[in-house]
DRENTISE-207016 format. One record per atom (N, C-alpha, C): residue in one letter; x, y, z. Coordinates in pm, whole numbers, padded with zeros to 5 digits, always signed. Layout:
N
AXYZ
...
REM end
This chain:
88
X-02322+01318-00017
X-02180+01349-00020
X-02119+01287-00145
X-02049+01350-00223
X-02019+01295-00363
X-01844+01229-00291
X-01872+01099-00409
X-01727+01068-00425
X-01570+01092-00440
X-01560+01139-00311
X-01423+01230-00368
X-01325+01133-00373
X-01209+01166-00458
X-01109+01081-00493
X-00985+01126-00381
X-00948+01021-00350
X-00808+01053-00240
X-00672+01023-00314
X-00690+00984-00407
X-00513+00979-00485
X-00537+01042-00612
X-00441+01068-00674
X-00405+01125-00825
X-00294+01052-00873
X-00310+01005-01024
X-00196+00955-01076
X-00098+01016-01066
X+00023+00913-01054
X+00161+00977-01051
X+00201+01041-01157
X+00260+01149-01151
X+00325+01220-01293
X+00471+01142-01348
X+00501+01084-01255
X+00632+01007-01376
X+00585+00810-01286
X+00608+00735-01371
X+00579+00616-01316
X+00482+00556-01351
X+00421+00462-01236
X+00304+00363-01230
X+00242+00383-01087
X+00095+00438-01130
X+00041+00432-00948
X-00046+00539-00940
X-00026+00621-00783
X-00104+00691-00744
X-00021+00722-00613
X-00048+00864-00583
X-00015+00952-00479
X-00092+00989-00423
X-00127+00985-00278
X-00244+01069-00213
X-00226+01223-00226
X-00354+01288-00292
X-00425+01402-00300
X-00478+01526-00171
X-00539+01403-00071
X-00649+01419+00018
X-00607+01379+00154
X-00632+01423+00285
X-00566+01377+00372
X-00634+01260+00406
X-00753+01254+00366
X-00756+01060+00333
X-00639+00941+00330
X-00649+01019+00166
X-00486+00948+00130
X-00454+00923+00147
X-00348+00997+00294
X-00226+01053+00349
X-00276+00973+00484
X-00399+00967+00553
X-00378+00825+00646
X-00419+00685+00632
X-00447+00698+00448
X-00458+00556+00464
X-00299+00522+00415
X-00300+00562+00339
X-00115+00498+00343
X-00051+00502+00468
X-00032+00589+00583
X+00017+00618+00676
X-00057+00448+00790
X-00135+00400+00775
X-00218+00273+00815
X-00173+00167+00766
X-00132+00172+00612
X-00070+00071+00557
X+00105+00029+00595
X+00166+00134+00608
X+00282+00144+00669
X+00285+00095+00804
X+00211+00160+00872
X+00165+00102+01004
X+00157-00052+00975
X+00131-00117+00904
X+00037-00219+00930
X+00193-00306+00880
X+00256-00275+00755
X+00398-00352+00761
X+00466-00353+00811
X+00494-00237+00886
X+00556-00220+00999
X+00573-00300+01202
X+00417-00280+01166
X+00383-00438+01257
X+00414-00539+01241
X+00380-00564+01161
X+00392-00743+01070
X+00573-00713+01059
X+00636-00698+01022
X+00741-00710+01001
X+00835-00716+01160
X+00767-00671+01266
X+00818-00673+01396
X+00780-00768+01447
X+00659-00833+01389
X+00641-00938+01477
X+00713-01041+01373
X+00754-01049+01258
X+00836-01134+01219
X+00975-01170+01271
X+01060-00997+01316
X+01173-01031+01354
X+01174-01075+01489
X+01091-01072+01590
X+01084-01104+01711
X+00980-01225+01746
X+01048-01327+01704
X+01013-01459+01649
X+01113-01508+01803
X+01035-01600+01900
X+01089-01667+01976
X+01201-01756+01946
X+01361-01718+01979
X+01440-01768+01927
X+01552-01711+01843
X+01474-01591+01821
X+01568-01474+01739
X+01571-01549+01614
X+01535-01698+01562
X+01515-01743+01364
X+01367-01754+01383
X+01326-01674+01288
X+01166-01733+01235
X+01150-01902+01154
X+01081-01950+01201
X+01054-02073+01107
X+00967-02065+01006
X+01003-02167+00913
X+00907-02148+00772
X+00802-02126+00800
X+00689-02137+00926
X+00582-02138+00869
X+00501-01970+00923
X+00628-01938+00983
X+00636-01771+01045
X+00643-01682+00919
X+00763-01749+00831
X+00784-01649+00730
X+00674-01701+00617
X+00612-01781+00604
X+00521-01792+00513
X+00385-01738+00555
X+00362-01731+00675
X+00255-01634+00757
X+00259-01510+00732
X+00379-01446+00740
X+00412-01293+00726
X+00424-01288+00591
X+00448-01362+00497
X+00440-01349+00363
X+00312-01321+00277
X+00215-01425+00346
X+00060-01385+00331
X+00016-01274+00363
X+00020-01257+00482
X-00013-01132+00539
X-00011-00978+00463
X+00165-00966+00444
X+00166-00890+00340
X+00158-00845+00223
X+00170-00975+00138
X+00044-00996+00008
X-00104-00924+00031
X-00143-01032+00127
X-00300-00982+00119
X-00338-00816+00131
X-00233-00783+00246
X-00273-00633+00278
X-00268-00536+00174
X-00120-00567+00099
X-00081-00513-00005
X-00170-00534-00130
X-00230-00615-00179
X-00352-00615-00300
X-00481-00544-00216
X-00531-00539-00100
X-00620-00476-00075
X-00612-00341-00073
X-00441-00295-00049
X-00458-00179-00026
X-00443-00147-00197
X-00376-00182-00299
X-00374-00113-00408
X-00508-00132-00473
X-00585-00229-00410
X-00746-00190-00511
X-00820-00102-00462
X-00807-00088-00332
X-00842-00005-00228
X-00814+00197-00332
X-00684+00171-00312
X-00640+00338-00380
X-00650+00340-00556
X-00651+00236-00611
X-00661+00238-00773
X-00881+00303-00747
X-00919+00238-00669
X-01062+00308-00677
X-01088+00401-00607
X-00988+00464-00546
X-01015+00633-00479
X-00903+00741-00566
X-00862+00661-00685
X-00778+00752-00784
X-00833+00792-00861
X-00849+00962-00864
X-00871+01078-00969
X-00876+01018-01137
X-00858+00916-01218
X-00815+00867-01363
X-00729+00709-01332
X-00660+00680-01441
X-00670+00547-01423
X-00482+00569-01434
X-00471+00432-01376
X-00309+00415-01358
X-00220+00344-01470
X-00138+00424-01527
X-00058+00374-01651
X+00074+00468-01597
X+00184+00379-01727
X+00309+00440-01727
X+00302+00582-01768
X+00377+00637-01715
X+00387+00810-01716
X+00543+00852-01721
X+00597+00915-01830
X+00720+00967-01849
X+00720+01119-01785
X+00603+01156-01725
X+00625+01315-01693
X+00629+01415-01762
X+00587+01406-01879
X+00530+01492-01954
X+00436+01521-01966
X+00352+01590-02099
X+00252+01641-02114
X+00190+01494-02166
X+00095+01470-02151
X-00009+01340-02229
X-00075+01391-02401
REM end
């Protein structure tokens, strides 16, 4: 089975767009996944998170977030640079 690519560079910007319905649930997983984390931040016993809640959820979404962009920079069609939306 050859390597298929699940994103394509963005035409104006910095990045990548899913292509492939790959793509389309791994971002849809990643959302998911801040979306969690961010609920279990606000529903912190007490209704205030303490520092070491919000520095938990801070990691968390770091980490997920660099895994997921090395994750899609290596299932992207070409490589990721600034793009005015024109022709190259």
């Amino acid at each position: 089975m050859p390597d298929t690519k699940w994103f394509i560079p963005k035409t104006c910007g910095w990045g990548a767009t899913p292509s492939a319905w790959q793509g389309w649930v791994t971002t849809l997983v990643y959302a998911l996944a801040m979306i969690v984390f961010s609920v279990w931040m606000v529903s912190a016993p007490g209704g205030r998170p303490d520092i070491g809640a919000v520095l938990s959820w801070l990691l968390m979404v770091a980490a997920i977030t660099s895994a997921f962009c090395l994750f899609v920079k290596s299932k992207t069609d070409g490589d990721w640079k600034w793009r005015w939306g024109g022709k190259e």
